[in-house]
N, C-alpha and C positions, 0 to 999 in steps of 0.2 A: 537384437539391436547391435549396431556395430559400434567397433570400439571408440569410434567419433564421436558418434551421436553418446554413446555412454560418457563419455568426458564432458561433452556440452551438457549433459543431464545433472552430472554434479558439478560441475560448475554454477548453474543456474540454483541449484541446492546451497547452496553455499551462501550465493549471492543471496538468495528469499533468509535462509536461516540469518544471517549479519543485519539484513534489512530491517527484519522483527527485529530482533534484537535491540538496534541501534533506536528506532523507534519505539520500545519498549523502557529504552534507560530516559527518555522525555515524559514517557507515563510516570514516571517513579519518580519523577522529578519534580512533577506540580503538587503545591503546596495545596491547602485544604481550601486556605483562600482563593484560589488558581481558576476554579473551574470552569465560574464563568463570566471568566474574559473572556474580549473579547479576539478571535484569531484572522486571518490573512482571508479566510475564506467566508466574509461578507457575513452569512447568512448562518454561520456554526461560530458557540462558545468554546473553548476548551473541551468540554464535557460533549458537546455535541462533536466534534473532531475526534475524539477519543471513540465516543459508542459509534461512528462511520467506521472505522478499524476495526474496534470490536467487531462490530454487524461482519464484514469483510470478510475476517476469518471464521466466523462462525457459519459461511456458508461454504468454506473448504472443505469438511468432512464430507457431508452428505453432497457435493455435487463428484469430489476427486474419487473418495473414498468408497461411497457409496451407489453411486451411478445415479444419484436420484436426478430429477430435474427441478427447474427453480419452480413448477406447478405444481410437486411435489411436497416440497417443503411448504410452498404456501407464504404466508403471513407470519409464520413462526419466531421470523427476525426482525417485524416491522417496531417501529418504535424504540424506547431507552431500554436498553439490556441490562445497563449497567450497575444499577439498580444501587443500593448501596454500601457498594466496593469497587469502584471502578478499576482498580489497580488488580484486585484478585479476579475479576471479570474478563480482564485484558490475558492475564497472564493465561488463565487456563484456556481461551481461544486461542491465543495464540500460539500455543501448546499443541492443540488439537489440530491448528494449522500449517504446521511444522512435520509435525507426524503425518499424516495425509500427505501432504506431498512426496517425500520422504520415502513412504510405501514401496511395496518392490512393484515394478512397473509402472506407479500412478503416471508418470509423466508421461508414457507410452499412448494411454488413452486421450480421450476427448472429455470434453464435460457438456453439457449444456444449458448455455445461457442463454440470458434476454435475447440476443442478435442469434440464437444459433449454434450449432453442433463446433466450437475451441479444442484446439490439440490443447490437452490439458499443461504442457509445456508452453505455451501462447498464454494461457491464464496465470502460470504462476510469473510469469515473466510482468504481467500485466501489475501482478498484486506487489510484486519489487519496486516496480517504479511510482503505487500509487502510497505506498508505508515509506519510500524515502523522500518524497516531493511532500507529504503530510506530517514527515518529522520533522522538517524545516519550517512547514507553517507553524509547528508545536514548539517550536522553539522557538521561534519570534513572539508566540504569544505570552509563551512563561519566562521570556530574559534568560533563557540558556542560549549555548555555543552555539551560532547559526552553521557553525563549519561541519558541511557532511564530509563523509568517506570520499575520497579519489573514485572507485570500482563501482562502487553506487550510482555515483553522480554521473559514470560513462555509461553504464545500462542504463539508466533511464534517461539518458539522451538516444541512445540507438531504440531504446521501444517508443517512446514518445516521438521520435524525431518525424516518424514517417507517416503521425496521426494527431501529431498534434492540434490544427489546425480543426480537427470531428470532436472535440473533449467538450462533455458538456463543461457548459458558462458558470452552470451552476458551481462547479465544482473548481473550473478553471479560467479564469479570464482570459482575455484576447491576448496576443502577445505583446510586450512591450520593448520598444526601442532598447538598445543594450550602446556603453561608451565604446569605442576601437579601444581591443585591444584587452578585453573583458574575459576573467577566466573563463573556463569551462562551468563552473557551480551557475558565474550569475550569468551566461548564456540561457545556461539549462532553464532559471525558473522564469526568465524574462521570456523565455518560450511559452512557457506556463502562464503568464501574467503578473509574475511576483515583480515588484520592485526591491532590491538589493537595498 
């Protein structure tokens, strides 16, 4: 690998590690009563938003890590993971998803998903901008800081930007109208569907 693409490699590390993270201090954040509220994304409580992240990372190892495929794994991850700890449930996926990328070469490879053979750097890029557009919905749900990171908020406008428009509905509403003159944060989720 050349010394470019090794720089864009940890950089992108950086970004994924911060992103958990940043998403992670929302997890630790909701109260016992919290769970299930209701969140930004229609069809998901607290708890149901949380085990979507969990799920997430819990299929980083075994596609990054392990070369398996999602027919592979199976059903392994369908359903509530969470079970009862959600906070210790989160931490150690995303632990486990952190590592795996992490790896020496993981980003080098491919994985394979639903659509097909991802440079594994396409997916972690992918999982950046879906843990920082999900910690804003988790923090409107539980009345924390809606204000993300600056560096966050510009990756996942440059990977969403050029897809947005293919997101499932499920997950993401259509775009909505934004005022002249609107940061870059409430550009990004009004791309997304979020109203500010």
């Amino acid at each position: 690998m050349d010394s470019s693409a090794s720089a864009d490699h940890a950089q992108l590390l950086d970004r994924h590690r911060e992103a958990i993270a940043f998403f992670g201090s929302r997890v630790h954040a909701v109260r016992a009563d919290q769970w299930d509220l209701p969140t930004p994304c229609t069809e998901w409580t607290v708890r149901d938003l949380v085990n979507h992240l969990a799920v997430e990372q819990l299929w980083v190892p075994p596609l990054v890590a392990e070369g398996r495929t999602i027919a592979d794994v199976g059903d392994a991850y369908d359903g509530d993971v969470l079970g009862t700890d959600p906070v210790g449930v989160w931490e150690s996926a995303q632990a486990a998803a952190v590592a795996a990328f992490a790896g020496p070469g993981a980003l080098d490879g491919t994985v394979e998903l639903s659509y097909g053979k991802t440079p594994a750097a396409a997916y972690c890029s992918q999982m950046v901008a879906d843990a920082v557009v999900h910690a804003w919905d988790l923090s409107r749900a539980i009345g924390a800081d809606e204000r993300l990171p600056q560096d966050l908020v510009d990756a996942t406008a440059r990977e969403f930007g050029g897809y947005a428009d293919q997101l499932p509905r499920s997950l993401f509403d259509a775009p909505v109208a934004v005022p002249e003159g609107a940061d870059a944060q409430t550009r990004l989720l009004a791309m997304l569907g979020r109203t500010v």
